[in-house]
DSSP file (Angstrom, degrees, kcal/mol; ACC not computed):
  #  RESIDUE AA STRUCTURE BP1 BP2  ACC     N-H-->O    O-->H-N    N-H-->O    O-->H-N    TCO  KAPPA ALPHA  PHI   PSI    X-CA   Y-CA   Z-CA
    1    1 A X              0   0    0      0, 0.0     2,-0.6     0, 0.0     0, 0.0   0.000 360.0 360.0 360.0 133.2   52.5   32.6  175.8
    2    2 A X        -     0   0    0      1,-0.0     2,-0.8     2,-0.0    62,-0.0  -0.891 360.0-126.5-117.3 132.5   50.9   29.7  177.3
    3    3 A X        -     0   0    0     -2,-0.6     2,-1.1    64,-0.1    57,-0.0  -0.508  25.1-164.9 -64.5  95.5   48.5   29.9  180.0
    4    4 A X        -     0   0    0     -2,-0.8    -2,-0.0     1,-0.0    -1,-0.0  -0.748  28.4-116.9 -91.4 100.4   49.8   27.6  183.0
    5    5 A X        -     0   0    0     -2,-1.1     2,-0.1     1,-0.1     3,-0.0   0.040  33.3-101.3  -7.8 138.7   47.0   26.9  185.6
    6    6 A X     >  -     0   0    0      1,-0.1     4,-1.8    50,-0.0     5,-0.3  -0.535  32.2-118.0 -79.5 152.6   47.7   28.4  189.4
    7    7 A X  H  > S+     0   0    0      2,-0.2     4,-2.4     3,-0.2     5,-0.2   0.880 115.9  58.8 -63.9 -29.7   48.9   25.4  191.8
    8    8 A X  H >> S+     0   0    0      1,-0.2     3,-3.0     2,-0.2     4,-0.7   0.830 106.8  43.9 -69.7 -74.0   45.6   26.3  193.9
    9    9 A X  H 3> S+     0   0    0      1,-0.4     4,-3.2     2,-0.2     5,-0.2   0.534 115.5  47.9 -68.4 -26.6   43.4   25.7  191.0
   10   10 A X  H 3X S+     0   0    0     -4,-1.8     4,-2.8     1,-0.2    -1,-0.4   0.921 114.1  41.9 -82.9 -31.8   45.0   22.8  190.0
   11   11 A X  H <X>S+     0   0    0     -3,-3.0     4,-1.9    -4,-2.4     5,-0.5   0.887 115.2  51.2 -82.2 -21.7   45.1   21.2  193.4
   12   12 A X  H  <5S+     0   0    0     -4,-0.7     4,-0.4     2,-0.2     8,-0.3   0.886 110.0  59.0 -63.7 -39.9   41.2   22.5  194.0
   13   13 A X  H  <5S+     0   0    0     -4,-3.2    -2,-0.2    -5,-0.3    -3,-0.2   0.935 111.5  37.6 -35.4 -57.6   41.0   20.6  190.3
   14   14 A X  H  <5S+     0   0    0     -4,-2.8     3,-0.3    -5,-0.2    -2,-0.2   0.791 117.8  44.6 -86.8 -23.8   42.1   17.6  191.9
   15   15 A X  T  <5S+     0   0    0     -4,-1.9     2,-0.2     1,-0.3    -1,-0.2   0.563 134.2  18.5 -85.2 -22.3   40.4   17.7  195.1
   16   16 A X     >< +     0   0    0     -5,-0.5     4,-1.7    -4,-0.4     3,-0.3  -0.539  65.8 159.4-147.6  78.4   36.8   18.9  193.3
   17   17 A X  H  > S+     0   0    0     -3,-0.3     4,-1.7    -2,-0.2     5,-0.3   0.971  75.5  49.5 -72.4 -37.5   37.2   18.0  189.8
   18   18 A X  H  4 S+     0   0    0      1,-0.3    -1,-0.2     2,-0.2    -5,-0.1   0.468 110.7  54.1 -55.6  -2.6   33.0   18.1  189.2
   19   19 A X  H  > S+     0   0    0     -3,-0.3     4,-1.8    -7,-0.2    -1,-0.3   0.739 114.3  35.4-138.0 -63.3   33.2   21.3  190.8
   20   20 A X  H  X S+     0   0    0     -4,-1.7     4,-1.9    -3,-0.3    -2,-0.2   0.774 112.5  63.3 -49.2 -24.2   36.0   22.8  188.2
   21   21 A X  H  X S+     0   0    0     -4,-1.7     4,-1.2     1,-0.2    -1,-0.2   0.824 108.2  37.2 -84.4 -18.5   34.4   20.9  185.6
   22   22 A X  H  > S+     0   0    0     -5,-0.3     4,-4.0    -3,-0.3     5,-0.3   0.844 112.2  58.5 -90.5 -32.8   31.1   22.9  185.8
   23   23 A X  H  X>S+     0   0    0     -4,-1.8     4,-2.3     1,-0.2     5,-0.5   0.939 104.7  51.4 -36.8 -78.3   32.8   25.8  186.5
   24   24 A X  H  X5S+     0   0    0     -4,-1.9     4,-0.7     2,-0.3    -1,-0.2   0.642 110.3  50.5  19.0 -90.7   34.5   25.3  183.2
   25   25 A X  H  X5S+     0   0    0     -4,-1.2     4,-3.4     2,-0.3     5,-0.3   0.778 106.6  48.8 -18.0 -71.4   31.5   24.9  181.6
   26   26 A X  H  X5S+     0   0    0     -4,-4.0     4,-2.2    -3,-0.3    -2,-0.3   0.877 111.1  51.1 -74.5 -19.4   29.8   27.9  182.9
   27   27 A X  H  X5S+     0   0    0     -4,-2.3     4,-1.1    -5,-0.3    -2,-0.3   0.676 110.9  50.1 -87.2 -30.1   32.9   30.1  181.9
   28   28 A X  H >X<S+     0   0    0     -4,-0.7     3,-0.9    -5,-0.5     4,-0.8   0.944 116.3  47.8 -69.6 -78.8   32.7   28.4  178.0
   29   29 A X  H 3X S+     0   0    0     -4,-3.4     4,-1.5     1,-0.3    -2,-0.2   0.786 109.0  47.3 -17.3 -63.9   28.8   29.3  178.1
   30   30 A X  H 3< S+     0   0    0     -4,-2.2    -1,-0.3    -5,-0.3    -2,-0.2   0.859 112.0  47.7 -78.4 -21.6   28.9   32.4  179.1
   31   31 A X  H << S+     0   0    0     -4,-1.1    -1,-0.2    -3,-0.9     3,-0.2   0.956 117.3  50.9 -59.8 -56.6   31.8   33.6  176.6
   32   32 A X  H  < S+     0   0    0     -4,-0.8    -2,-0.2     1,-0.2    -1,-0.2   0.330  84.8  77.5  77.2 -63.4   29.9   31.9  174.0
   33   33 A X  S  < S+     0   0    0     -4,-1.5     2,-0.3    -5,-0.4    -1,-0.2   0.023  93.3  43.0 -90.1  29.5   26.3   33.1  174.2
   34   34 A X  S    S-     0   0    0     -3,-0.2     0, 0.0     2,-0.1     0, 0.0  -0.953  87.6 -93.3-173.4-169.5   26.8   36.5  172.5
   35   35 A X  S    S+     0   0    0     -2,-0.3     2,-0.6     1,-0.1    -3,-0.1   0.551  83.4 106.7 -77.7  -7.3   28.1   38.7  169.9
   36   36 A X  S    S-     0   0    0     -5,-0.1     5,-0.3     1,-0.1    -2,-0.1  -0.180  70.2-128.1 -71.6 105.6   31.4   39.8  172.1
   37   37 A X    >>  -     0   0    0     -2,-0.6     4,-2.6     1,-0.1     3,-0.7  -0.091  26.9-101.4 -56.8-173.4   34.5   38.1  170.7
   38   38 A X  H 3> S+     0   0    0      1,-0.2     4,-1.8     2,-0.2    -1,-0.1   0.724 119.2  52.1 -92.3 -12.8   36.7   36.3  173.2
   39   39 A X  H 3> S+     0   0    0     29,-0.3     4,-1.0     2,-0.2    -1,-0.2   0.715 110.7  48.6 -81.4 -10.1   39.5   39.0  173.6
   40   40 A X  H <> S+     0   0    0     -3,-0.7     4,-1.4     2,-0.2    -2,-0.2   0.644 110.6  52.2 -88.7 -38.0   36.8   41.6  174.4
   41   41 A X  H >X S+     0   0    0     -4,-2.6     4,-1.9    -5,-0.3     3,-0.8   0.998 113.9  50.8 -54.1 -55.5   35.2   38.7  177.1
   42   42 A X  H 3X S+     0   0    0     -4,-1.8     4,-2.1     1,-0.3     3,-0.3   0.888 107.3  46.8 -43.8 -51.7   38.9   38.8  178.4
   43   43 A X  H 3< S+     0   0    0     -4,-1.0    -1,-0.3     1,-0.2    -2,-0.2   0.726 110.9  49.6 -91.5  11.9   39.3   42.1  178.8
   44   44 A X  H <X S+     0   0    0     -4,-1.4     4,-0.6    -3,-0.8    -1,-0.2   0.603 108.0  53.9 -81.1 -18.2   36.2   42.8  180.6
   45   45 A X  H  X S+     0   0    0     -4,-1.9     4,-1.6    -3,-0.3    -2,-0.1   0.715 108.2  51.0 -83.0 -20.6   36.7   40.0  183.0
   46   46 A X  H  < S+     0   0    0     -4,-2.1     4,-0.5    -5,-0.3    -1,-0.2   0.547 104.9  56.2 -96.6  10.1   40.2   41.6  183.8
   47   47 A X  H  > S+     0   0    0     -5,-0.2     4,-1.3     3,-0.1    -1,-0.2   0.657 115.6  43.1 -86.0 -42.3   38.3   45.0  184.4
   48   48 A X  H  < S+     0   0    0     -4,-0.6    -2,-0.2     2,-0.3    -3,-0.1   0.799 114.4  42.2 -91.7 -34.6   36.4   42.9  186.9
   49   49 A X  T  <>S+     0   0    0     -4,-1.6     5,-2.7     2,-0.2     4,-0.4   0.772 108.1  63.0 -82.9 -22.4   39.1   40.9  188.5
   50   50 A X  T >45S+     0   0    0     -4,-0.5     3,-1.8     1,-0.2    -2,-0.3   0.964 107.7  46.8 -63.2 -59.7   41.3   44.2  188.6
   51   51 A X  T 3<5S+     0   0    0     -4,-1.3    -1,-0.2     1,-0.3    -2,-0.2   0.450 106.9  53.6 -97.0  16.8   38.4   45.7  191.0
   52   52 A X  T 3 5S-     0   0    0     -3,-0.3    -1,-0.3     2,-0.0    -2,-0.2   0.559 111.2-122.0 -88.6 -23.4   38.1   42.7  193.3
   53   53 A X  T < 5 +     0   0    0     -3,-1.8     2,-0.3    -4,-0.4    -3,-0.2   0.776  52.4 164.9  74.1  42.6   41.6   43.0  193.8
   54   54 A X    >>< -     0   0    0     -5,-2.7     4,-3.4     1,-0.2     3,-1.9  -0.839  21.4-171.3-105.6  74.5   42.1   39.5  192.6
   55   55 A X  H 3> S+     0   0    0      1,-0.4     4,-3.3    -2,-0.3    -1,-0.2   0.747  85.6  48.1 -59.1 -66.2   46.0   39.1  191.9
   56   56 A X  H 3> S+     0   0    0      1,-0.2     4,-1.3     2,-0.2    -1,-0.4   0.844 111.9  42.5 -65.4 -30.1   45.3   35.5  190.2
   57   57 A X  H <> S+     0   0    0     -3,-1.9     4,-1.6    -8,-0.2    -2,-0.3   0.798 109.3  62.1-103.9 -17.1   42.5   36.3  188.0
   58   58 A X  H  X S+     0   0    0     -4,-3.4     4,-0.6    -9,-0.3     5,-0.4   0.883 108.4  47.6 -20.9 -60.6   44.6   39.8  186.9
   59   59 A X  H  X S+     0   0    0     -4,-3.3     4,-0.9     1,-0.2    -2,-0.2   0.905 114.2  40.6 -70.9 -35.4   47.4   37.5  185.6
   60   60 A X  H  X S+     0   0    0     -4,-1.3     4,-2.8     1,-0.2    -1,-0.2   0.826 117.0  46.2 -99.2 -10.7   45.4   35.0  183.6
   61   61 A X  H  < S+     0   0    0     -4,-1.6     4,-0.4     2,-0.2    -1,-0.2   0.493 116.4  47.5 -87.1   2.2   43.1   37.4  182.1
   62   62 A X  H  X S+     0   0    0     -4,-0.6     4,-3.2     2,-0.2    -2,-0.2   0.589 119.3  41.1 -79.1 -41.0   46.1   39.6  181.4
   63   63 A X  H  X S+     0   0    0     -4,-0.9     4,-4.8    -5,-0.4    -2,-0.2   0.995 119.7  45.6 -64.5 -54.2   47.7   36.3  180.1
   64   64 A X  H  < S+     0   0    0     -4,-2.8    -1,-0.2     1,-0.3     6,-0.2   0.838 105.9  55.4 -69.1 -27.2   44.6   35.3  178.4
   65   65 A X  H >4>S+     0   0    0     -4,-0.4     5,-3.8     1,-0.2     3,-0.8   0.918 105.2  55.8 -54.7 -59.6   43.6   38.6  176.7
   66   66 A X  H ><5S+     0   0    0     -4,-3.2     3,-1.3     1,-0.3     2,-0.7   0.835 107.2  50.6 -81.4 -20.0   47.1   38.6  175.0
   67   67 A X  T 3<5S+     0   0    0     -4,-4.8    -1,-0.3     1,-0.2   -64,-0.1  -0.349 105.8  54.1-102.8  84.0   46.4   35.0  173.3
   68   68 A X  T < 5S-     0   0    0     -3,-0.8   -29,-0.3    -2,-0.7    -1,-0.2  -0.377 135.5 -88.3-111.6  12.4   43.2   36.1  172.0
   69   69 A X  T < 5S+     0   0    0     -3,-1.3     2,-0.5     1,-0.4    -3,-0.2   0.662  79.7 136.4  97.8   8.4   45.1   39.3  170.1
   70   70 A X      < -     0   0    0     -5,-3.8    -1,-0.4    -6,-0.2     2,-0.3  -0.856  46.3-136.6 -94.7 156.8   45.1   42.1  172.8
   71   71 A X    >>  -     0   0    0     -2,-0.5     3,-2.6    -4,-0.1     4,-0.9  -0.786  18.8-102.4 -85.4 128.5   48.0   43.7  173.0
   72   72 A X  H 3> S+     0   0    0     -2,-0.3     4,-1.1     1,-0.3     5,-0.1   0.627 123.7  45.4 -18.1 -39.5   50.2   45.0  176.0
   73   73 A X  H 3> S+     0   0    0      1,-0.2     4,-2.1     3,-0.2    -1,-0.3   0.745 109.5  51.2-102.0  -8.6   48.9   48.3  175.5
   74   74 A X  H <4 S+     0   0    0     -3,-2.6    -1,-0.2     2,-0.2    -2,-0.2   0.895 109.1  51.9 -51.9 -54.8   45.4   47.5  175.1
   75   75 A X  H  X S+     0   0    0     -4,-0.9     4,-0.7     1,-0.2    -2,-0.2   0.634 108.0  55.0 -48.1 -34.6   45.4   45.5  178.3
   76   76 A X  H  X S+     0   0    0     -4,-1.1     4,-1.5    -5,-0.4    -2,-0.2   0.670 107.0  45.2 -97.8 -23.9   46.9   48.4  180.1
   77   77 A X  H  < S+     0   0    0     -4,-2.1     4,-0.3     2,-0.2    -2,-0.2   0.467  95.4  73.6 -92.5  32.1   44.5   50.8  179.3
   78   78 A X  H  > S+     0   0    0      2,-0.1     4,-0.9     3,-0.1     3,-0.3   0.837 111.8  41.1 -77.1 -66.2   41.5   48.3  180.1
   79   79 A X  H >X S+     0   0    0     -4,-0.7     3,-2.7     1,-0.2     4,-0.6   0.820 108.2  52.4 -30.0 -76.3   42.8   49.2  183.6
   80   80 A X  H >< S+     0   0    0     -4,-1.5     3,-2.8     1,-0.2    -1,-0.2   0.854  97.7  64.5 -26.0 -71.5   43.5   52.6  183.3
   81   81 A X  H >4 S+     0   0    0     -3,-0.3     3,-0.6    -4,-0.3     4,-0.5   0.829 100.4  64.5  -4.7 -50.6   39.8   53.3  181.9
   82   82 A X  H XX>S+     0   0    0     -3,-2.7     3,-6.3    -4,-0.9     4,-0.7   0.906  74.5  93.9 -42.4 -44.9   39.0   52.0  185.8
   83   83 A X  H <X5S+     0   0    0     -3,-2.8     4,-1.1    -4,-0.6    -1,-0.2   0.563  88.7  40.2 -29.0 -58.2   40.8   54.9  187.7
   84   84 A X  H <45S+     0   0    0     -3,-0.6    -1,-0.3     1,-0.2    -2,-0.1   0.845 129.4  32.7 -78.6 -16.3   37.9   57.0  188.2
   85   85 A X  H <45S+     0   0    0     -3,-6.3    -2,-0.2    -4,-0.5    -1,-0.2   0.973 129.3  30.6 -78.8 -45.6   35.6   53.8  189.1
   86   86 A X  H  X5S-     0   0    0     -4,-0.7     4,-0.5     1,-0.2    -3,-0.2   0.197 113.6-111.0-127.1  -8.8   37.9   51.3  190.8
   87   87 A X  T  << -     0   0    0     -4,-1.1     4,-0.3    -5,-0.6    -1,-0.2   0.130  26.0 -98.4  78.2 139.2   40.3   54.2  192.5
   88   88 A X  T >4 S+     0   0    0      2,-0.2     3,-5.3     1,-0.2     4,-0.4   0.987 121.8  64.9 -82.1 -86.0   44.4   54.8  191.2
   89   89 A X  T 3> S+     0   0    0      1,-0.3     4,-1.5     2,-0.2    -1,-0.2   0.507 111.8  32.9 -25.4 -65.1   45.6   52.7  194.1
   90   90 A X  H 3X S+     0   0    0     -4,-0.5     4,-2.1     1,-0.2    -1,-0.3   0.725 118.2  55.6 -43.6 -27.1   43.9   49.6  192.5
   91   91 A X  H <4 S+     0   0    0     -3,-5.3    -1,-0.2    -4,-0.3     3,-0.2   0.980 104.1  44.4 -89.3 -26.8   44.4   50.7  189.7
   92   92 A X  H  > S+     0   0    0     -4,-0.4     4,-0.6     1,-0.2    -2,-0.2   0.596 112.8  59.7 -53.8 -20.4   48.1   51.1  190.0
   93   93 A X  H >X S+     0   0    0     -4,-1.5     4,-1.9    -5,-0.3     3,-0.5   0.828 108.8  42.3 -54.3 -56.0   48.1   47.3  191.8
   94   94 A X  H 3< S+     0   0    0     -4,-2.1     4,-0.4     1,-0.2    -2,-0.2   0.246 108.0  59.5-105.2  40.7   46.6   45.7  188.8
   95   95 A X  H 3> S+     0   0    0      2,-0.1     4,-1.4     3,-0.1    -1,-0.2   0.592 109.0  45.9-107.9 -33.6   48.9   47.7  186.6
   96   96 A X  H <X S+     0   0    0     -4,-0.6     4,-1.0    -3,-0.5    -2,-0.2   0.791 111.7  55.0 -86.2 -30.8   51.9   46.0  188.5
   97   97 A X  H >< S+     0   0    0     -4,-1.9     3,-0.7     2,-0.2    -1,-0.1   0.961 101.0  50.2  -4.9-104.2   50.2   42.8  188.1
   98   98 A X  H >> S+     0   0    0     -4,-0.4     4,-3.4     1,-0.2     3,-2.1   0.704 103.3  68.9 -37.4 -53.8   49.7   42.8  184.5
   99   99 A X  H 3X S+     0   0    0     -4,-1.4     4,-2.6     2,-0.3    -1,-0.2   0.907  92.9  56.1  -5.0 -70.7   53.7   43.6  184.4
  100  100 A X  H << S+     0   0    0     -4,-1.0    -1,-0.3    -3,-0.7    -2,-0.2   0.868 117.6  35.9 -53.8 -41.1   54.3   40.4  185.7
  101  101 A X  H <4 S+     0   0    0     -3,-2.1     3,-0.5     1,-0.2    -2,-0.3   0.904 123.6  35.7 -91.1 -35.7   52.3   39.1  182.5
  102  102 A X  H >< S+     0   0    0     -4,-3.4     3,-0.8     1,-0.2    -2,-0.2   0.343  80.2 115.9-112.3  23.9   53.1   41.5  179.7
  103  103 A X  T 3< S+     0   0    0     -4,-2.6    -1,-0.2    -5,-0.3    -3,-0.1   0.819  85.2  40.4 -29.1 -47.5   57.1   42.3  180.6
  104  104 A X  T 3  S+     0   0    0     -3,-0.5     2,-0.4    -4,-0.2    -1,-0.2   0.674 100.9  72.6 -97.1 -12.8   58.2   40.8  177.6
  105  105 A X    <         0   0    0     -3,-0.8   -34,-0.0    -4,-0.2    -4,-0.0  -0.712 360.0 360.0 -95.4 143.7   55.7   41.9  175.0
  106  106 A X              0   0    0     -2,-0.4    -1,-0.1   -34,-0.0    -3,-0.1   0.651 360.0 360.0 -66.8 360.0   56.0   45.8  174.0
């Protein structure tokens, strides 16, 4: 599965690249600068985006989490885990989400 950029990020890309490029940057660093491999970064960021109630950054840390070796059912219980912090409605939103990303994988 390949990770396609959202049409805002790309047009915020193009209107403020220096401003995506440090982003970038700081998002490389910080995976980077300790012992946590990069599918464990993923699914903590989608732990994070799930309780902002952030639709876009659900999908691509869903998306990105399964090309770095989690698996559909991993992904859905990073989410699950949430319920008693992040509340069933939310979590059941970035369970329908994630849907959208892992439909095709078992």
């Amino acid at each position: 599965m390949t990770q396609q950029p959202s049409e805002l990020y790309l047009k915020i890309k193009e209107r403020h690249g220096d401003l995506i490029e440090a982003v970038e940057a700081l998002s490389k660093t910080a995976r980077t600068s300790g012992p946590l491999d990069e599918k464990t970064g993923h699914l903590i960021q989608l732990g994070a985006a799930a309780a902002i109630h952030s639709i876009g950054s659900v999908r691509s840390h869903a998306a990105r989490a399964l090309a770095s070796g989690a698996t559909a059912e991993e992904i859905r219980h990073a989410i699950i885990v949430l319920t008693s912090t992040i509340g069933f409605p939310t979590v059941a939103a970035a369970l329908s989400w994630i849907d959208d990303e892992t439909e095709n994988i078992a």
